[in-house]
N, C-alpha and C positions, 0 to 999 in steps of 0.2 A: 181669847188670844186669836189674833190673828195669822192666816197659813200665809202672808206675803212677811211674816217674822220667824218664819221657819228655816231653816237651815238642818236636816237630821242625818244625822250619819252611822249606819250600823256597823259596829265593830265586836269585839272578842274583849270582853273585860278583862280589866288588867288588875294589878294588886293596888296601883296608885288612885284607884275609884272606890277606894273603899269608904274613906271619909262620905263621899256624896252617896252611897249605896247605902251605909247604915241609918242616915239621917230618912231615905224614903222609906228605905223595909219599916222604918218605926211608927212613919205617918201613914206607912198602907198598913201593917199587921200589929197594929196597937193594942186589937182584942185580942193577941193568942202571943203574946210574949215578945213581938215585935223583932231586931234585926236579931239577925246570929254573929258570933263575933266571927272577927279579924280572921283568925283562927283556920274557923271552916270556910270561909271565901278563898282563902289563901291555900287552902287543901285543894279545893276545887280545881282553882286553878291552874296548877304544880299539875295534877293527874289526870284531865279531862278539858286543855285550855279551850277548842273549838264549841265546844258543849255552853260555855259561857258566853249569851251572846248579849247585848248592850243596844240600847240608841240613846244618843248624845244630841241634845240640840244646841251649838253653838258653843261646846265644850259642856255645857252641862249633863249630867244623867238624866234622865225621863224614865227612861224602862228597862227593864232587864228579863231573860229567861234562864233560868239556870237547870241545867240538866246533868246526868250521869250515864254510865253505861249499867245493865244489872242482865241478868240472865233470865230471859222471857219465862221456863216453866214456874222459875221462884216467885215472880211477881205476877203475871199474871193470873194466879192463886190467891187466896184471900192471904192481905200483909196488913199490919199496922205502919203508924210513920214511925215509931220507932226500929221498922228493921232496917229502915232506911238511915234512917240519923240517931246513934248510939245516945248517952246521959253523956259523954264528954263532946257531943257535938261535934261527930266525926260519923263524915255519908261514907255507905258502903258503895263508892267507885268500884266495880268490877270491869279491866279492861278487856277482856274476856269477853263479855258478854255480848249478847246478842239480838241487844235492843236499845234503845234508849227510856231513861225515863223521867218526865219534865216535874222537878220538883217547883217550884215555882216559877208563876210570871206574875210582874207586878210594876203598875203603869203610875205614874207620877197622876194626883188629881186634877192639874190643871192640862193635862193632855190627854184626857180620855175620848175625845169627841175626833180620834184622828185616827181613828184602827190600828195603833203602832200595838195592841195584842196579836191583831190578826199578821202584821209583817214578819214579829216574833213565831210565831209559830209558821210561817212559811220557813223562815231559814230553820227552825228545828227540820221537817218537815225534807229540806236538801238534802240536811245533814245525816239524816235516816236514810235518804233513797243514798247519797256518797257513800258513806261505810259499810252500806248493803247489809244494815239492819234490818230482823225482823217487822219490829213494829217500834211504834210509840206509847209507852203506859203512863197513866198519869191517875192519881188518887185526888179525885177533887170535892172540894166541900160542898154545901150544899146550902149555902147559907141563908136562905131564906125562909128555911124548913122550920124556925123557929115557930112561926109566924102559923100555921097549918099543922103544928104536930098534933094537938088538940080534935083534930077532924080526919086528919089521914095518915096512913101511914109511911115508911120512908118512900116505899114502892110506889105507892098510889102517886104522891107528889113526885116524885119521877117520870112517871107517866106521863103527869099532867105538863109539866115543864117540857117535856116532849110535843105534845099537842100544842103546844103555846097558851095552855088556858093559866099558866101562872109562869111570871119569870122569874129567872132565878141567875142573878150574875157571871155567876161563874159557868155553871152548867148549861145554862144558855148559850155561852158562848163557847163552849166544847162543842156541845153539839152543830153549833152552826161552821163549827172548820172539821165535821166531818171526822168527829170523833164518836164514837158506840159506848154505851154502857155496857162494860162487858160483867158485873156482879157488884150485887150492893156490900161496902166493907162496915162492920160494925166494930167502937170502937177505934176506930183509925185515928184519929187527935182529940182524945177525952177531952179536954180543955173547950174546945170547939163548942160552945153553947149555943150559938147558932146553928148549930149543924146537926147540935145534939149526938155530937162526938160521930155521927154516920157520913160517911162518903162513897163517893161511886168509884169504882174502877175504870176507867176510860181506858180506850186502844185506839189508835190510829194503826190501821194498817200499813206496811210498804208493801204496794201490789207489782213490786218490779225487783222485790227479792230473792237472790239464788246463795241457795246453799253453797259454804264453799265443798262438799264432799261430794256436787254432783260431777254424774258420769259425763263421760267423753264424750256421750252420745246425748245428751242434751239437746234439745230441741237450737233448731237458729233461731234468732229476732229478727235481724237483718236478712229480711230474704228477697232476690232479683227472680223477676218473674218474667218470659217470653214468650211474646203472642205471634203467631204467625199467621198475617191473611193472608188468605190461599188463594191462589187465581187458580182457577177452573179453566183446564187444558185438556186437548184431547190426546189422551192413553192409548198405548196400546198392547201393555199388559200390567200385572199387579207391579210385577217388579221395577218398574220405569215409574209408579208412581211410591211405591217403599224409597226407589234411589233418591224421588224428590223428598221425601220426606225425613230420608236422614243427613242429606243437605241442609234444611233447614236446623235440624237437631242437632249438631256438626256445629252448625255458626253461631246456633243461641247458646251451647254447651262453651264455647271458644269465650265468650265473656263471662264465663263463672255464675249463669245462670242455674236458679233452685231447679224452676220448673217451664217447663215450655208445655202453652196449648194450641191444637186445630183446630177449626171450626168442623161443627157438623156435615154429617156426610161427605166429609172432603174427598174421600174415591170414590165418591155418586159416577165421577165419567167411565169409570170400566161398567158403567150399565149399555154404553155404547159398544161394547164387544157382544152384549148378549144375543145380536140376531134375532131381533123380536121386538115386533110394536107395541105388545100387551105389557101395562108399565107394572103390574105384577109380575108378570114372569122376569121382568127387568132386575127388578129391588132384592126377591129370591135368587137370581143369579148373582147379582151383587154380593149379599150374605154367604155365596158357598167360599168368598174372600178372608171371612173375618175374622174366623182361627186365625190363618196364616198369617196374618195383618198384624193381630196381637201376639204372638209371638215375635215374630221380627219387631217389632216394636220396643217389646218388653227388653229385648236384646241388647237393643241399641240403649236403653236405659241405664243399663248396666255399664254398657262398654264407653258411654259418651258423663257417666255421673249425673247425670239428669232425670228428675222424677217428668216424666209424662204425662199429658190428660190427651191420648187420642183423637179426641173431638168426639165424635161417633159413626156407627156404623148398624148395620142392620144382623139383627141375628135371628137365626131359625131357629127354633125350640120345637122340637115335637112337627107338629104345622103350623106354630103359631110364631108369629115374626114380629122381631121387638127393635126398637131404638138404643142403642146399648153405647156409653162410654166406657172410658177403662183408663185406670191409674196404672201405671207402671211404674212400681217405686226403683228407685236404683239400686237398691240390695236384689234387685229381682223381683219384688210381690208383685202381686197385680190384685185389683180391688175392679170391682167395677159398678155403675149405676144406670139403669134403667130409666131411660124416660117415661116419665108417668101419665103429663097428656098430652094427648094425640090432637094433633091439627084437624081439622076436616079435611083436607088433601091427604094430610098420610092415612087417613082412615079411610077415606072415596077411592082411592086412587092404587095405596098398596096396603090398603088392609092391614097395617102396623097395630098389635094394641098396646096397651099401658102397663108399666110394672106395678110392680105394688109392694116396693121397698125404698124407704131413704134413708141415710147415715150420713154420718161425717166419718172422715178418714184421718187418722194419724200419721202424719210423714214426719221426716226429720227439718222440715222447714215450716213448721206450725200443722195445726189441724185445718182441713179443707172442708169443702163440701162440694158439688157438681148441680147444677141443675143444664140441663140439656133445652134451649132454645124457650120453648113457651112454657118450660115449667116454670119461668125464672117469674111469669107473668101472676103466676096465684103467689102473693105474699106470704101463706100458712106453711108453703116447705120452707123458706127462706127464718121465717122465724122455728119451727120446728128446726132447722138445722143449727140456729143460735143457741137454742136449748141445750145441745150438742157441743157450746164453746166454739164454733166455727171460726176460724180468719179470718180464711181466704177463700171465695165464692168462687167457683170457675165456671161459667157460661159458654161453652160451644152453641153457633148458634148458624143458622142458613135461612139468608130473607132473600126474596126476590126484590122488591120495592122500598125506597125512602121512607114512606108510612107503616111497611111492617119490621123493617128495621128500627123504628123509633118506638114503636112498641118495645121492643126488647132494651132499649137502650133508657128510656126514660124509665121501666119497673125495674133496671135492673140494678138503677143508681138509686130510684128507694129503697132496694132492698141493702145495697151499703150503708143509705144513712139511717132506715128504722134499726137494723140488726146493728150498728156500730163495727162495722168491718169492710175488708178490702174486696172488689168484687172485678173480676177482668171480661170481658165479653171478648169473643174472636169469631169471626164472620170470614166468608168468599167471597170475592168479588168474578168477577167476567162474565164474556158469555160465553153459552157453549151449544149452539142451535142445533147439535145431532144430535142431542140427547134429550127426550122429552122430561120437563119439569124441569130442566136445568138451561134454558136457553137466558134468562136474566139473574144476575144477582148483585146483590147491594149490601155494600159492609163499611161499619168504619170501627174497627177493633179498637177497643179503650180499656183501663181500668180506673175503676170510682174508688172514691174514697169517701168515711166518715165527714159531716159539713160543721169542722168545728176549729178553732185557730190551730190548733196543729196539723192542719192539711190544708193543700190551697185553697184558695177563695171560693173558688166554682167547683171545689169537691171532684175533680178531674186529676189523677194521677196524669195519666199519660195518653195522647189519641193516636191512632191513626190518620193519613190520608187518607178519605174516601176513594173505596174503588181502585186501590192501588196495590199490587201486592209490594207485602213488606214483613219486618221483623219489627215487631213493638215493643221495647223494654220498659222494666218500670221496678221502681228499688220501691222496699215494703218493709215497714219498723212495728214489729207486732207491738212495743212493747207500748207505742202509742197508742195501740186499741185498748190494750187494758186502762191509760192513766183516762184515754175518753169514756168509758166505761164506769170508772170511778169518781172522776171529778169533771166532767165536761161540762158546756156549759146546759146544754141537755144531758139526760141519759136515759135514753129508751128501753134498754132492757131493766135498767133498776128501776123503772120509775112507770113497771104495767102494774094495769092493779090488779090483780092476781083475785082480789074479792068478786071482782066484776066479771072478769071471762079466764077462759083457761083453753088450752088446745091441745089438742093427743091425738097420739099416731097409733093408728089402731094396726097391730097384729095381724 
């Protein structure tokens, strides 16, 4: 048959398709008792009509899926098909429940060469993620297990049909939309001589399913995130540059913003107060700021509803001087992150060392992670923080040049598309020639995104102007990261092999 004699139209089967339905169910399931009556189609339909779904080509039947709703713990357990369809041939619909589960699909023989299985099961597939069902269960035969019973057992040919070393109709085709064996059912259609009465238990996940009993405090999906490049201005005290910066937190809070971030060392200019050439005793002067900084910070978190990433700042420990960010959630918390490596100028110059902690953070607008400017450049935090479930990557960062700038900006959009997540970079821009190490800097604040058709083309949420100070906004749909995750057209974290290398965060 030719596709320039096609005409297909998916619809909701009706009671008047019965005649052209029972005539296929007979010529597809002629081995196992073939249609069901009038009867139960007409049940189906009365109590679950969307679940019934149909393609027609040119008024004709072709295909159908028929499904029901059932209660996940019941069947997701080992079931037979009769708990599903009684001796009087009556399915147990539960509206209730909270799953779906595909009792048949079955494709007319002269249209098998057109994937209308695989269309079918797309609109099951909506129709789970619409009613924010759990999952998709499905008991399927195994029908070519006849054929190898003889040499293996049901398990082994499971396996093998996995591996692609034997096909197998039906179960090939589960597996390739993404369906899991979730337990082998024995007994499940005695009749089934090809199957030898054994079937698999299949699940299709909905990975974008919410209980309806969750709490108020539920995580967002939808979250707006604000970048703020800093022009580097000369200060001349902390508090002139806290008023600039809850100016900024002020206008990004005014559009219903989750999170606003700084770039690194953004009150590097009150190094210009310290009276001293030596640019250690500068950066220690700086740090005797960074209590204060965080608290008034964290303040403003609270008082403006916006969670915070500081940027960073220098902290004294003991005598030992660190690169230090800081989460200010807006209930108050504060969380903070360590930059790990050190530059050669911050190590020649102010003696900074490296932490030796990384996490992800829990907020009310997904889970984060921080990496502070060049840690963003080793890939193994960026993946160690996926490990973690990460979102949303947040980059504080301070380059002087176009070239060290692009360092940061080209690792830091790999690490969106290997990890499958959102990642925002924020940078300084100006000059500021009284103060040494800060006379140049070069920024263009952005957030990346995953490189796959639900994000633009060039995987570029949102940029900055170079060089300009400004406020950068960018909206963020977590619930995309999960479906690229699961079904994209890559998937990087499902798809390490895990036999081959492995990576840990050592204690």
């Amino acid at each position: 048959m030719s596709t320039e004699e096609l005409i297909l139209t998916v619809r909701e089967l009706s009671k008047k398709d019965f005649p052209q339905l029972q005539i296929l169910m007979d010529q597809v399931y002629h081995d196992i008792g073939g249609s069901w009556p009038e009867h139960t189609i007409s049940a189906l339909i009365d109590q679950f009509p969307q679940g019934q779904i149909m393609i027609e080509d040119q008024g004709q039947l072709v295909a159908v899926a028929l499904t029901v709703q059932v209660d996940y713990e019941r069947f997701s357990n080992p079931h037979t098909y009769d708990d599903l369809i009684d001796k009087r041939m009556t399915i147990a619909h539960d509206p209730k429940g909270d799953a779906l589960y595909g009792l048949d699909v079955f494709i007319h023989p002269d249209y098998r060469g057109f994937r209308l299985g695989r269309r079918l099961y797309e609109a099951r597939k909506d129709l789970c993620r619409n009613l924010n069902l759990r999952a998709i269960l499905a008991g399927g035969r195994i029908v070519n297990y006849h054929k190898y019973a003889d040499e293996m057992s049901p398990a082994k040919y499971i396996e093998q049909v996995d591996r692609k070393a034997i096909y197998d109709p039906i179960l090939s085709f589960q597996l390739a939309n993404d369906f899991q064996v979730k337990r082998l059912l024995r007994q499940y259609l005695p009749e089934d001589t090809r199957s030898q009465g054994y079937a698999t238990l299949l699940e299709w996940s909905n990975i974008l399913f919410e209980p309806d009993d969750h709490p108020i405090s539920t995580n967002k999906r939808q979250v707006r995130i604000g970048a703020v490049q800093w022009q580097m201005r000369e200060f001349h005290s902390a508090e002139a540059v806290l008023k600039q910066v809850e100016y900024f937190v002020d206008a990004v809070s005014d559009y219903k913003s989750d999170f606003v971030i700084f770039p690194e060392f953004f009150n590097a200019p009150l190094m210009g107060l310290a009276n001293t050439h030596h640019q250690q005793e500068a950066i220690r002067y700086l740090a005797s700021f960074t209590e204060h900084f965080r608290q008034q910070i964290s303040q403003m978190a609270v008082s403006y509803n916006i969670n915070i990433i500081t940027g960073s700042m220098p902290l004294l420990d003991g005598n030992e001087l660190f690169n230090v960010a800081y989460l200010c959630r807006r209930d108050g918390s504060v969380e903070e992150q360590y930059k790990l490596h050190i530059t050669p100028h911050e190590r020649r110059d102010w003696v900074i060392e490296g932490g030796h902690k990384l996490r992800s953070f829990e907020t009310d607008a997904g889970t984060i992670g921080i990496l502070i400017c060049y840690d963003v450049e080793f890939p193994e935090l960026g993946r160690l923080l996926a490990d973690q479930d990460m979102e949303i990557l947040f980059v504080p960062f301070w380059t002087d040049t176009k070239n060290a700038y692009l360092r940061v900006r080209h690792c830091a959009q790999a690490r969106a598309i290997e990890n499958e997540c959102y990642v925002a970079i924020c940078g300084s821009v100006g000059n500021l020639p009284e103060v040494q190490s800060l006379d140049v800097q070069y920024a263009q604040s952005a957030v990346f995104s995953p490189s796959d058709f639900s994000f633009p083309h060039d995987a570029v949420m949102a940029e900055a102007t170079p060089n300009t100070e400004m406020i950068l906004f960018s909206d963020l749909d977590l619930d995309r990261l999960k479906v690229v995750r699961s079904e994209g057209s890559v998937r990087n974290l499902k798809d390490r092999r895990g036999d081959l290398f492995s990576l840990t965060l050592h204690k």
